[in-house]
Short mmCIF file of the C-alpha atoms (twelve columns), coordinates in Angstrom:
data_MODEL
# 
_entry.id   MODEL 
# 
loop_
_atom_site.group_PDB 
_atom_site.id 
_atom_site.type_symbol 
_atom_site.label_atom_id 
_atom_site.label_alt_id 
_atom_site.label_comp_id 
_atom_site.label_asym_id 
_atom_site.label_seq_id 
_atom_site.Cartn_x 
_atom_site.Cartn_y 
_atom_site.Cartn_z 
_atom_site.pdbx_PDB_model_num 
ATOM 1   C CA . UNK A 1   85.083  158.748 114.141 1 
ATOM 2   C CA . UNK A 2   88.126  159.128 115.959 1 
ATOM 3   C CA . UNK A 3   92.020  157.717 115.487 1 
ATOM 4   C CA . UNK A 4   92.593  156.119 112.635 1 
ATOM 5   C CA . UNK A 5   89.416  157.104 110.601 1 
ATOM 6   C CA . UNK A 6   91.635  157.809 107.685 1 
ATOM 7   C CA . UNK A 7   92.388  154.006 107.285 1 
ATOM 8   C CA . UNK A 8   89.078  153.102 106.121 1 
ATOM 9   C CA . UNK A 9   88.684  151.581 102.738 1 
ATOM 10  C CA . UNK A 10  87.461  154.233 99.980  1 
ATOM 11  C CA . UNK A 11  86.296  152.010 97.270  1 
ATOM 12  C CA . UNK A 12  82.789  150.666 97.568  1 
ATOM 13  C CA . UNK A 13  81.522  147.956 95.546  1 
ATOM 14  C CA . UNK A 14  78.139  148.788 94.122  1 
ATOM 15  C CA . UNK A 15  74.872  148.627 96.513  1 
ATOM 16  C CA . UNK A 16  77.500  147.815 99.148  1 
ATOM 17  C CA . UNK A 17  77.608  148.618 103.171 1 
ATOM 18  C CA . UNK A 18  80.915  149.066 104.922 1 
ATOM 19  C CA . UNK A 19  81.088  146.468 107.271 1 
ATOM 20  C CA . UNK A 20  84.526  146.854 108.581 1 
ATOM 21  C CA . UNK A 21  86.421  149.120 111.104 1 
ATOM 22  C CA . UNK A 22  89.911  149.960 111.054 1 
ATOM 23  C CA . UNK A 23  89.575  153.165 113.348 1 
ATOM 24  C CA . UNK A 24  89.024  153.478 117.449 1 
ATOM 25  C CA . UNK A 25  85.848  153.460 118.947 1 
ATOM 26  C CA . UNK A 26  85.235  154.027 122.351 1 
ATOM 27  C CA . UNK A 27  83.921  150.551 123.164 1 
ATOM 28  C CA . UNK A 28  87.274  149.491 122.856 1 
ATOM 29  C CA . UNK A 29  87.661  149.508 126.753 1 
ATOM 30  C CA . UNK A 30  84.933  147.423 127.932 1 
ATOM 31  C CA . UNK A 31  85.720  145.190 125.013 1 
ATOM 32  C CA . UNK A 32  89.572  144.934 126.575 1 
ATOM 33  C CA . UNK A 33  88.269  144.570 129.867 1 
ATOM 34  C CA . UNK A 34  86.199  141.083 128.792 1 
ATOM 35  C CA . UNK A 35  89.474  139.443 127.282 1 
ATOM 36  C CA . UNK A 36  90.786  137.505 131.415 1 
ATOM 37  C CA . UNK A 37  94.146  137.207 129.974 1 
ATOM 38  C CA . UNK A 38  95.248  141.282 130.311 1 
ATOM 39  C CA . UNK A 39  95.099  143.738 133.122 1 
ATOM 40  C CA . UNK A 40  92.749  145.879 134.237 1 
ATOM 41  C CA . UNK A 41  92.959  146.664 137.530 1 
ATOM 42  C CA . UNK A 42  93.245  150.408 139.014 1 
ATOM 43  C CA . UNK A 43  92.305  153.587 136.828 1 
ATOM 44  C CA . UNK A 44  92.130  153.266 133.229 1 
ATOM 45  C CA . UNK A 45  93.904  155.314 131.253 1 
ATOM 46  C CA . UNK A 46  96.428  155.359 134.152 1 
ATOM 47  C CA . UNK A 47  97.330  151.745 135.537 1 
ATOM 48  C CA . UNK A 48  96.365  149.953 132.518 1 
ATOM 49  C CA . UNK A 49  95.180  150.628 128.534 1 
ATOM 50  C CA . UNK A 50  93.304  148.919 126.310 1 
ATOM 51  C CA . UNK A 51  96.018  147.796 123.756 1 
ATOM 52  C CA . UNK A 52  94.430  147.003 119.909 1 
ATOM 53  C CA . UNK A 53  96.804  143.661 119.437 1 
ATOM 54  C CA . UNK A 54  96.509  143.961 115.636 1 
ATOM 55  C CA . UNK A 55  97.347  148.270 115.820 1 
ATOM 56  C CA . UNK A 56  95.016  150.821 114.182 1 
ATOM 57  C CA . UNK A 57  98.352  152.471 112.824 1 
ATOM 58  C CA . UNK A 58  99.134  149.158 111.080 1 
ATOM 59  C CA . UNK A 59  96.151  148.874 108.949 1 
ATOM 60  C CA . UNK A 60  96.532  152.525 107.618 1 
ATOM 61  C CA . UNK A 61  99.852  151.067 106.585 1 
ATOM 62  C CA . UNK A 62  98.813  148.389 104.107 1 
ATOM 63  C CA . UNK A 63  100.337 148.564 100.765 1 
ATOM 64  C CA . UNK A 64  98.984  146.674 97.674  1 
ATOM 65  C CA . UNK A 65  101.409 145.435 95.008  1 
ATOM 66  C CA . UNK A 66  99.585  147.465 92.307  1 
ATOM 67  C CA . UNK A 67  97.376  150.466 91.330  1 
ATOM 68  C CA . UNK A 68  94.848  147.475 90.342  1 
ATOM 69  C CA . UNK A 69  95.539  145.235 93.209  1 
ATOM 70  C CA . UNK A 70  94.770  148.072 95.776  1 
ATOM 71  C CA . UNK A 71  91.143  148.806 93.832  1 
ATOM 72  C CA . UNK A 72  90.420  145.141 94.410  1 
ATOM 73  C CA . UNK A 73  91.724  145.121 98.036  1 
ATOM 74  C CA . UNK A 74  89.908  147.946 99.047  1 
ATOM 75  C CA . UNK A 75  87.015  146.879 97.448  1 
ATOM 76  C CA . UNK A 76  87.171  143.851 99.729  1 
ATOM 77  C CA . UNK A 77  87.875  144.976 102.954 1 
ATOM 78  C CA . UNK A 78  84.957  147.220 102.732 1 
ATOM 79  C CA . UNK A 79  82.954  144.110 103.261 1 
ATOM 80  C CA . UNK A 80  84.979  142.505 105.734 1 
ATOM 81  C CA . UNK A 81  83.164  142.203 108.280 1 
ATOM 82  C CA . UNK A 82  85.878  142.967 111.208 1 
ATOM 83  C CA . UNK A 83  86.357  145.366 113.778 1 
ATOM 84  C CA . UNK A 84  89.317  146.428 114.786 1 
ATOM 85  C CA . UNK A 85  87.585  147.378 118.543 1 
ATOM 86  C CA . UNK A 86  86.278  143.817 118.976 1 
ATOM 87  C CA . UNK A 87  87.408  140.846 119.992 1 
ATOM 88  C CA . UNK A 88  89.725  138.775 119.417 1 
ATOM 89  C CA . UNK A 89  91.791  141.592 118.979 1 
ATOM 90  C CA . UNK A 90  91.523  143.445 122.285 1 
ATOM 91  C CA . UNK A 91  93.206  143.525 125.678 1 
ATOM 92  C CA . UNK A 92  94.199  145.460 128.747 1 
ATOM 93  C CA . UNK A 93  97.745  146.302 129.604 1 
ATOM 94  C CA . UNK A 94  99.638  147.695 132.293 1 
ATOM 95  C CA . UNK A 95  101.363 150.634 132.027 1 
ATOM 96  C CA . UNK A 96  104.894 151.030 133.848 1 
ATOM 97  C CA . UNK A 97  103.472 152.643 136.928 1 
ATOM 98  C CA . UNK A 98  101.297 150.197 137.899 1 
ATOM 99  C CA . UNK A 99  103.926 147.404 137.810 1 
ATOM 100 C CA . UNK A 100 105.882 150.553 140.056 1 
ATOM 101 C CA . UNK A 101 103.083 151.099 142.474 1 
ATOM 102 C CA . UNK A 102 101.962 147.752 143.265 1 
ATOM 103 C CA . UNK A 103 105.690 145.801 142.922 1 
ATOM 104 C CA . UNK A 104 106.707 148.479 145.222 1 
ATOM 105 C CA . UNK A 105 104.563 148.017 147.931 1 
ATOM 106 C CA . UNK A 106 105.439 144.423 147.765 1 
ATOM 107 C CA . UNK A 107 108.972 145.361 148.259 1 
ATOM 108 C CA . UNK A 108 107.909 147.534 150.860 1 
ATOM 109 C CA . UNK A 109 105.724 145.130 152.877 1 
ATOM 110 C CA . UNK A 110 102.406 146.272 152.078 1 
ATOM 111 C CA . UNK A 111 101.304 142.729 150.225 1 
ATOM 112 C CA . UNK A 112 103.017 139.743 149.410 1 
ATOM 113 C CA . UNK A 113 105.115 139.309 146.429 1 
ATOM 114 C CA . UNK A 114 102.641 135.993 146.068 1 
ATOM 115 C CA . UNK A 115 99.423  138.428 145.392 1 
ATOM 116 C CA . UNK A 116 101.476 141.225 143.928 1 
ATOM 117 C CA . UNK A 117 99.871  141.739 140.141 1 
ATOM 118 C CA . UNK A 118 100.112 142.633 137.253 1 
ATOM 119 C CA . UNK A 119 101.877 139.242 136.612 1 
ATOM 120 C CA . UNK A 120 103.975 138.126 133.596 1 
ATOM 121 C CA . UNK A 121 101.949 140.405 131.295 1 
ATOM 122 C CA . UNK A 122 104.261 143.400 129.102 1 
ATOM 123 C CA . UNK A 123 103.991 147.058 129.911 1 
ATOM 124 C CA . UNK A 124 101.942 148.995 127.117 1 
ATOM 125 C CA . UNK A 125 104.028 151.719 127.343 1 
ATOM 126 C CA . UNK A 126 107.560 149.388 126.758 1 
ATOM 127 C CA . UNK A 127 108.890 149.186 123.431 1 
ATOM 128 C CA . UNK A 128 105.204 149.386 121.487 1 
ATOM 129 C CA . UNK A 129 105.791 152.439 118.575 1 
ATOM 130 C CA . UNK A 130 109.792 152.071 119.200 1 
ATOM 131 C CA . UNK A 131 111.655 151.405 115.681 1 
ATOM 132 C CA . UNK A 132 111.708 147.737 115.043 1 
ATOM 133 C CA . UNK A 133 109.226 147.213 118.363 1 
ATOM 134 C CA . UNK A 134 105.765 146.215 118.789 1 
ATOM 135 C CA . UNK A 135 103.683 148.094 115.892 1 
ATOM 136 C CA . UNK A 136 106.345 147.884 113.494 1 
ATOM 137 C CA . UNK A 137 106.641 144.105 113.747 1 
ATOM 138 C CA . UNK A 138 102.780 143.641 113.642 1 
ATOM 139 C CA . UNK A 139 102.839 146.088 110.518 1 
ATOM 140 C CA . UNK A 140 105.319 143.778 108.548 1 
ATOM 141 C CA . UNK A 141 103.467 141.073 109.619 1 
ATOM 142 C CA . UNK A 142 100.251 141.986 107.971 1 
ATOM 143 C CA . UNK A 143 102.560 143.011 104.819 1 
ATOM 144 C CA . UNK A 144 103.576 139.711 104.281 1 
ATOM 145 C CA . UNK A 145 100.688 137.560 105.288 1 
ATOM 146 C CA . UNK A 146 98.051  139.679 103.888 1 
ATOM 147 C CA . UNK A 147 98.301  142.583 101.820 1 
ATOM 148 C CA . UNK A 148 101.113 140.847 99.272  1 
ATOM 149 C CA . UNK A 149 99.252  137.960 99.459  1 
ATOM 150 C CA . UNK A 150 95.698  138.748 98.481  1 
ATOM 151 C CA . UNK A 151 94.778  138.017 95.290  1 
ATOM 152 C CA . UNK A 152 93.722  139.932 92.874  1 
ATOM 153 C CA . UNK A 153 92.754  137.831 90.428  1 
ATOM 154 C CA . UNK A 154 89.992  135.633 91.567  1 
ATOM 155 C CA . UNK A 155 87.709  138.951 91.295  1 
ATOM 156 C CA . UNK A 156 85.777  137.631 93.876  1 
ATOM 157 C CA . UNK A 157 84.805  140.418 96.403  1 
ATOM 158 C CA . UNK A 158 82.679  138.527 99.233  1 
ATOM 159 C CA . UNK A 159 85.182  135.563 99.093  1 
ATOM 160 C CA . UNK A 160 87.867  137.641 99.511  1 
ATOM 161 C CA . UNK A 161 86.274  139.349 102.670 1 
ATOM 162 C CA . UNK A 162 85.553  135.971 104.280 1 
ATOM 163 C CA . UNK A 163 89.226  135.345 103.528 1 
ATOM 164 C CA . UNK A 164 90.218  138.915 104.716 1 
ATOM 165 C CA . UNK A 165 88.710  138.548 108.280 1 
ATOM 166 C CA . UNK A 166 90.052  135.035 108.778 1 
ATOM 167 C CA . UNK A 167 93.610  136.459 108.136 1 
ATOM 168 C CA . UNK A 168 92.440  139.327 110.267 1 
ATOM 169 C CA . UNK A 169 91.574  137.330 113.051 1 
ATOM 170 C CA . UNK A 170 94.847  134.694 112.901 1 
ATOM 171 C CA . UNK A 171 97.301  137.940 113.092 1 
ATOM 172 C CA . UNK A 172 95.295  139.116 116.722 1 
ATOM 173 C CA . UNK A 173 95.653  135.645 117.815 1 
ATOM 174 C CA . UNK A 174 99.019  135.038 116.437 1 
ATOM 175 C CA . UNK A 175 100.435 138.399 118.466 1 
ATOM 176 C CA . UNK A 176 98.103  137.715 121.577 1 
ATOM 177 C CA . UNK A 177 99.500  134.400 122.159 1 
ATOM 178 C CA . UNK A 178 102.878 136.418 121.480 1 
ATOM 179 C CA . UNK A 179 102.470 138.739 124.266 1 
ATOM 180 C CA . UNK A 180 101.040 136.174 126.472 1 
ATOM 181 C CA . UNK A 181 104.479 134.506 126.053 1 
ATOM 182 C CA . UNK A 182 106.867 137.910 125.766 1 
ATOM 183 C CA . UNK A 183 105.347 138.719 129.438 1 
ATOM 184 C CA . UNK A 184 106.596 135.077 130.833 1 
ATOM 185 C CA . UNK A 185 110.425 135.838 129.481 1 
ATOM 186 C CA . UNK A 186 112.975 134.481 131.664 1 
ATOM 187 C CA . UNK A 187 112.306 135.002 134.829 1 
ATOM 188 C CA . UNK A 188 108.594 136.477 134.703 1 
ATOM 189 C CA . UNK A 189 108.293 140.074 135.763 1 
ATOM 190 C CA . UNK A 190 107.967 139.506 139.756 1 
ATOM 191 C CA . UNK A 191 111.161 137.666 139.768 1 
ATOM 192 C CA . UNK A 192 112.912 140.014 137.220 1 
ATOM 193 C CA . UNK A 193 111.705 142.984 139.222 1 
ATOM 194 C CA . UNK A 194 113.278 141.508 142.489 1 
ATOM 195 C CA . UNK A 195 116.282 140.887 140.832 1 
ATOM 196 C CA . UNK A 196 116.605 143.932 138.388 1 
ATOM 197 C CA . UNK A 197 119.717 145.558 140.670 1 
ATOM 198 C CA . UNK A 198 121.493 141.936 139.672 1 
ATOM 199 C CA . UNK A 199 120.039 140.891 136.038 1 
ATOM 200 C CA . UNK A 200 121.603 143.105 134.165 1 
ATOM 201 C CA . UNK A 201 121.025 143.311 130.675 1 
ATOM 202 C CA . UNK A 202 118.056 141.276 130.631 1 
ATOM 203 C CA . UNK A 203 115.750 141.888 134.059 1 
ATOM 204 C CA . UNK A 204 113.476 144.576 131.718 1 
ATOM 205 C CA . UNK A 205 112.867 141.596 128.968 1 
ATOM 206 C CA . UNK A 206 109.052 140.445 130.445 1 
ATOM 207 C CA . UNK A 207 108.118 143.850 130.847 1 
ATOM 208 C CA . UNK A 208 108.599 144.939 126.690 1 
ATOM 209 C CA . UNK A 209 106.330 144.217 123.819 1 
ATOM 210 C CA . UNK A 210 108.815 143.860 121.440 1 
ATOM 211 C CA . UNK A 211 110.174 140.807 120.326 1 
ATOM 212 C CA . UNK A 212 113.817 142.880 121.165 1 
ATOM 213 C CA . UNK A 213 113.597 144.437 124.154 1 
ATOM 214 C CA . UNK A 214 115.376 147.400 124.794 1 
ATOM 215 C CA . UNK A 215 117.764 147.657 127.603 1 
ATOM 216 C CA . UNK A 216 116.827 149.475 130.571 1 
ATOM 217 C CA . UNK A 217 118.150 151.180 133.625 1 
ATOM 218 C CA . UNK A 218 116.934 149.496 136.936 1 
ATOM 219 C CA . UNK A 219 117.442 152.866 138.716 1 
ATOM 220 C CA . UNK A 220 119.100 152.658 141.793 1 
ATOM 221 C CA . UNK A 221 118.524 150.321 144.894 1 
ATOM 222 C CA . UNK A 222 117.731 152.016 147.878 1 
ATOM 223 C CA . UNK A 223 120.919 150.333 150.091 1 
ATOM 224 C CA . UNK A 224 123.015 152.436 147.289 1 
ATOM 225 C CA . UNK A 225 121.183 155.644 148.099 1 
ATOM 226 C CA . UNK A 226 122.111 154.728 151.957 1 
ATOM 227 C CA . UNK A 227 125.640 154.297 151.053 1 
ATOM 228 C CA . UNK A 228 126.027 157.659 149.142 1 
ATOM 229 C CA . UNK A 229 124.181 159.675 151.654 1 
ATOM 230 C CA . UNK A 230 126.777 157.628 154.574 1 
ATOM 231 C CA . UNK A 231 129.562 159.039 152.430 1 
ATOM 232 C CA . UNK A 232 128.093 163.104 151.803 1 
ATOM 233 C CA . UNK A 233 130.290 165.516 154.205 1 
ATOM 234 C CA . UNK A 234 128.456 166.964 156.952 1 
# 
């Protein structure tokens, strides 16, 4: 086991396998790399990572509403049959340098701004374990739509794992399609790259995972460098 091995359920029900995983595996990459809506282009690990759209660190974070509730809960996920390296809940994203490297050389000439990619898809490094970003709304999100709604009383283990996985399944569509439409924000990230020396607050918006994206420097165009070099005594 790896990250997030802790999370797994404790309580077995009698005569019982675990079905479910709520901890990384290293399949997780080729897994990513079969979903066509990410990135994966370049070196992974370095261009682009395989993102886990409903977060390991989320499902450690489940809470039941009782001492009674959580035996029950437990009980049920350890049937689920779900894992957390599988789709539909994996995808590649780019990291920050790649949208630097090849956005660059499309300001620099090297390809067109018409080929230049990744395109309209968030950096995985851009607002994803920030307070109040990415993992923290996806952990609330299972809190309310899950955890303090699974119920207790119908004592009914396997229908509770059928119902389990289902939810399971609806929160990595529910923040897929979310990302899908977080990387199109007003203007899309070619155009807000372009324009990130003029759209200001706002140009860094397609680039975060978070449903408030934190503001971000645009650096310095290279016509200002120019101008403060011009103006440096000789």
């Amino acid at each position: 086991m790896s990250r997030g091995d802790e999370n797994q359920p404790k309580h077995a029900p009698p005569g019982e396998d675990c079905k479910i995983v709520v901890y990384e595996q290293d399949s997780h990459r080729d897994v990513s790399r079969g979903n066509g809506k990410g990135f994966t282009g370049g070196t992974p690990g370095v261009h682009w990572q395989s993102h886990h759209i409903v977060c390991v660190s989320s499902l450690g974070s489940r809470i039941a509403k009782d001492a009674p509730t959580k035996r029950k809960l437990e009980k049920s996920l350890y049937i689920t049959d779900w894992n957390i390296n599988k789709a539909p809940n994996m995808i590649g994203l780019p990291q920050r340098c790649q949208f630097r490297l090849s956005y660059g050389e499309a300001e620099a000439g090297v390809t067109s701004w018409r080929a230049v990619t990744p395109k309209n898809r968030p950096s995985h490094n851009n607002d994803h374990n920030t307070t109040d970003g990415y993992t923290d709304e996806v952990t609330k999100h299972l809190q309310a739509n899950i955890w303090d709604k699974f119920d207790a009383d119908k004592g009914d283990h396997k229908a509770d794992a059928v119902w389990l996985k289902d939810q399971l399944e609806a929160a990595s569509k529910h923040f897929e399609d979310l990302l899908m439409e977080r990387g199109k924000r007003d203007p899309g990230t070619v155009k807000a790259w372009k324009e990130r020396f003029s759209r200001q607050p706002g140009w860094e918006d397609p680039f975060s995972m978070a449903d408030v994206p934190t503001e971000r420097s645009p650096g310095k165009a290279i016509g200002d460098l120019t101008n403060i070099f011009q103006r440096l005594p000789l």
